[in-house]
N, C-alpha and C positions, 0 to 999 in steps of 0.2 A: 429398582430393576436396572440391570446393569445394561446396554448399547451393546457391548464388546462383540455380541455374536453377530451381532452387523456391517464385523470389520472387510473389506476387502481381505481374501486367503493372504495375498503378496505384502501385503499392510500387516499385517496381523502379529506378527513375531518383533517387528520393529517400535509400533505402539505400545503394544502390552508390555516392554521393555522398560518403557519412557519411567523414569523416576516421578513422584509427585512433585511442583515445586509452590513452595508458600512464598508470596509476595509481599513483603513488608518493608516499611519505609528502611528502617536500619540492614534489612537482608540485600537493598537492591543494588549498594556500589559491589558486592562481592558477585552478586549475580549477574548482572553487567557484566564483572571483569570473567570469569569464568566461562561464560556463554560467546564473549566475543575470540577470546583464546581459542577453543575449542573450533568455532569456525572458521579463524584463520589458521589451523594445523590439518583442516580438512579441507582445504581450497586447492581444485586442482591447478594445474598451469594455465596462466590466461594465455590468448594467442597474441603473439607478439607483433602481428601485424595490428595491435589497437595501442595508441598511448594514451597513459593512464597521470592527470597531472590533477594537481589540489589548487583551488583557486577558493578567494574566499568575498561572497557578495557585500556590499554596504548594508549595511544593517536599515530596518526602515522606524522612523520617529525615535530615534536615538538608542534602539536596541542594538546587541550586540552584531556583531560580523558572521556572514552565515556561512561554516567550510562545505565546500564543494569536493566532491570527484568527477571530473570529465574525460570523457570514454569518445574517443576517436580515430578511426582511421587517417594514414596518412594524404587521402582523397584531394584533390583540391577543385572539388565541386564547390561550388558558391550557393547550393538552393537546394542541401542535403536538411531532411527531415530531422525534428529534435523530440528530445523523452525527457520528460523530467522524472524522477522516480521515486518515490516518500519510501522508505523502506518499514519494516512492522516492529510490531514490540509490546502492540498493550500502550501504545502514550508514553511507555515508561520502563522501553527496554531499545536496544537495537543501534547498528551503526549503517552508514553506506558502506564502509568498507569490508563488510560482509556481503556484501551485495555484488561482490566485485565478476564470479562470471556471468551471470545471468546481463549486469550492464556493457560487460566485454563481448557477448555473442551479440547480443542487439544492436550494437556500436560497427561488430564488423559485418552479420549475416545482412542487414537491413543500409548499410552505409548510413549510420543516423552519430546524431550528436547528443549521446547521452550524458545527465546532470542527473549524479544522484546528490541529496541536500542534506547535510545533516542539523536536521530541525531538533529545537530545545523541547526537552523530555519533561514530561510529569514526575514528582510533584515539585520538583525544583521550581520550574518553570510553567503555570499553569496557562488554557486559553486567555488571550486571543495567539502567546508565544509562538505556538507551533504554523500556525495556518499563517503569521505574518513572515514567519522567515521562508516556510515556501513560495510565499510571495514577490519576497527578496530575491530567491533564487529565480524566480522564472522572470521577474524585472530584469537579473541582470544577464541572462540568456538573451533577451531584447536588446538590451547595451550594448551588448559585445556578438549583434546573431552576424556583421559584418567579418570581424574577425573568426567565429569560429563558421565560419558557414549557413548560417542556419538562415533556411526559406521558414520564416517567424508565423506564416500562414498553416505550417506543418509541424504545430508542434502539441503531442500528445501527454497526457500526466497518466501516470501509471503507479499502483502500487499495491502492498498485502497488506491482509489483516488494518492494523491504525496506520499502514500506507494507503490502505487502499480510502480507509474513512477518512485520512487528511486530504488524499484525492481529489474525494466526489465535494468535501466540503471548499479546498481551492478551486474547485471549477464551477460553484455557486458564486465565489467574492468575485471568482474572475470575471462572470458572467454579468455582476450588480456593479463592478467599481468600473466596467467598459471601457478600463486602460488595453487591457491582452484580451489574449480567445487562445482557445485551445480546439485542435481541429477535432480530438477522441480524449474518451477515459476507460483505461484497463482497471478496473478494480476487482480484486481479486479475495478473494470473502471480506469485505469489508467490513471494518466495525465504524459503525454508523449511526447508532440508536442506544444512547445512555438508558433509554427505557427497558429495554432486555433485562439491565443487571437488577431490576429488582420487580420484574416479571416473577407470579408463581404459579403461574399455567402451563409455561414451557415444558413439554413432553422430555421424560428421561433420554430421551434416541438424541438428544442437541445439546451435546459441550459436556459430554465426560468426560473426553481426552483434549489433552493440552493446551485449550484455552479456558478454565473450566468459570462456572456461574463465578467462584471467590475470587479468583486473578480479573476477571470482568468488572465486578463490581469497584476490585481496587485502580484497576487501570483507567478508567471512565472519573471515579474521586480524584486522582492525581492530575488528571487531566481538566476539572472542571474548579477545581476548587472548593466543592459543595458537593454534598449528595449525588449522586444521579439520578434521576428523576424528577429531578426541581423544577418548577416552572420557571421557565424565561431562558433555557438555553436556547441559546445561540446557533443557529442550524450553520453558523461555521465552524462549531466546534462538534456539533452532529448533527450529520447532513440531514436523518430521517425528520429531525423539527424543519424542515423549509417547508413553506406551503404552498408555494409554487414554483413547479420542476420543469418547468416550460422554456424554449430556448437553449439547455443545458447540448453540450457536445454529444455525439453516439456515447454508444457505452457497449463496453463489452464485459458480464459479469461474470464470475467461474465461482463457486462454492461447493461443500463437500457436502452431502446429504446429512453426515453425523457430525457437523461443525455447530457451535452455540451459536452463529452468526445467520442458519437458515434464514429461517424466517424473516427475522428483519433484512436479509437481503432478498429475499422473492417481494417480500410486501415495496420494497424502495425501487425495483426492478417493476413490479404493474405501475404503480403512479408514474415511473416515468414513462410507460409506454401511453397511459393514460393522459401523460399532458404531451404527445407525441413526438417522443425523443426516439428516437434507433436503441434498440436492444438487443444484443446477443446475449441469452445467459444459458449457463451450463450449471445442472445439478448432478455429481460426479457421485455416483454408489458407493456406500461401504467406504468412502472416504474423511477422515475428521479433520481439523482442522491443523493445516502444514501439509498434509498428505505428498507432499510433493516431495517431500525430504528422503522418501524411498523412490529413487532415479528409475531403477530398475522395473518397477511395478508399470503394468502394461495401463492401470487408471492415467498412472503423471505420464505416460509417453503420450496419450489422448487427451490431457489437460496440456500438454507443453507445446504439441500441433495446431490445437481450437486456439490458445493462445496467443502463439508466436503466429499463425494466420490474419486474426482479428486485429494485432497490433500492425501489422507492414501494410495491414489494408487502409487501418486509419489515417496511418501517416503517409499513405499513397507510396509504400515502399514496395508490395505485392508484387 
């Protein structure tokens, strides 16, 4: 039974559009380079009052150098609020540099110091790779919060889809390894549970479009090294195995009611209110996962407000 008739009317022509894509190891340097193309030929003009520089962190226990983009106004406030931002992909797609207005408008509407990171991708580079080098990057957002501004008590982690699961999972290590803190977390349908991908109860209305059960299953492989579903992950490589959510920063969730990531984001959103963390979460109608990709649609101008509110309040930018 097919979802579609579920779509939001403004959604509906742009989804049903979308090409199917298959995930495979040999497919993904070409799908990579194609997907990051196409987004930088569709990027509109950033504002010019934000400079936009590449900076690259110390790698941590002898792993590689982690490249940065830093997004700031020319402010010289000393005790401006920071973002760190995992961008999405499946584990095993995706650049910051596509990311580049969403961390340009943040940078200037909120006067924040935004770090987007580009963490090593699956299957190249499997767990603990990715959550170490966000770690990197937000160690060296501490090294350097002097020079770039940053009050280090205001700094929030933000990100989509495997941004938003490498998120919620750096704001677990952050919270166990008690070097950093983070004051919020935006996670924005986050993939957070290897256990989904070989789920066979999940209802036909969750992940027909564009992030579907098969790219799930291979992006969670790439990312783990092993099956999904094995015993003994790692609740830094997915958050939903932590078994205690206690302590963690506010959170503010967004997901699309016809997203594959439902469910396991409503169930990761009660335990955290349940071990008494702040929760804001939005479940967006007629939305699948991306939704956001249509500007126009009156859903994303009401996901882009709840949003961009939840974040300036975190980092006390409101």
């Amino acid at each position: 039974m097919s979802s579609k008739y579920l779509l939001d009317p403004e959604l509906k022509a742009f989804f049903e559009a979308l090409p199917p894509t298959t995930l495979t190891r040999e497919a993904l340097p070409e799908i990579r380079k194609v997907r990051k193309e196409f987004a930088m030929a569709q990027m509109p003009p950033l504002p010019p009052e934000v400079s936009i520089v590449q900076e690259m962190a110390p790698g941590r226990n002898g792993d590689p150098d982690v490249r940065m983009k830093i997004y700031r106004t020319g402010s010289d406030r000393t005790d401006r609020p920071a973002i760190l931002h995992l961008h999405g992909g499946g584990y095993v797609l995706g650049s910051p540099d596509t990311m580049a207005p969403q961390c340009a408008a943040w940078a200037k509407g909120m006067d924040a110091v935004v770090v987007g990171a580009a963490y090593r991708l699956g299957p190249e580079t499997s767990y603990p790779g990715n959550v170490e080098d966000a770690y990197a990057a937000l160690a060296w957002m501490h090294e350097n919060a002097d020079q770039l501004g940053i009050d280090t008590s205001r700094i929030a982690v933000a990100g989509e889809s495997a941004g938003g699961g490498l998120a919620a999972a750096l704001a677990l290590l952050v919270r166990d390894r008690k070097e950093f803190s983070f004051c919020h977390q935006q996670l924005i349908f986050p993939m957070i549970d290897d256990r989904t991908a070989i789920r066979t109860d999940l209802s036909p209305m969750f992940g027909e479009l564009v992030w579907t059960r098969e790219m799930n299953h291979f992006g969670w492989s790439a990312l783990l090294g092993q099956p999904p579903g094995s015993e003994g992950v790692s609740p830094y490589a997915a958050a939903a195995r932590a078994e205690d959510l206690s302590g963690l920063p506010p959170v503010f969730m967004a997901t699309g009611a016809m997203d594959l990531f439902t469910e396991e984001n409503l169930e990761y959103a009660r335990r955290l209110m349940a071990a008494g963390v702040p929760v804001e979460l939005h479940v967006y109608p007629g939305a699948p996962h991306g939704f956001m990709w249509v500007t126009e649609a009156r859903v994303t101008k009401q996901y882009t407000r709840d949003a961009w509110d939840a974040l300036a309040r975190g980092i006390g930018a409101a």
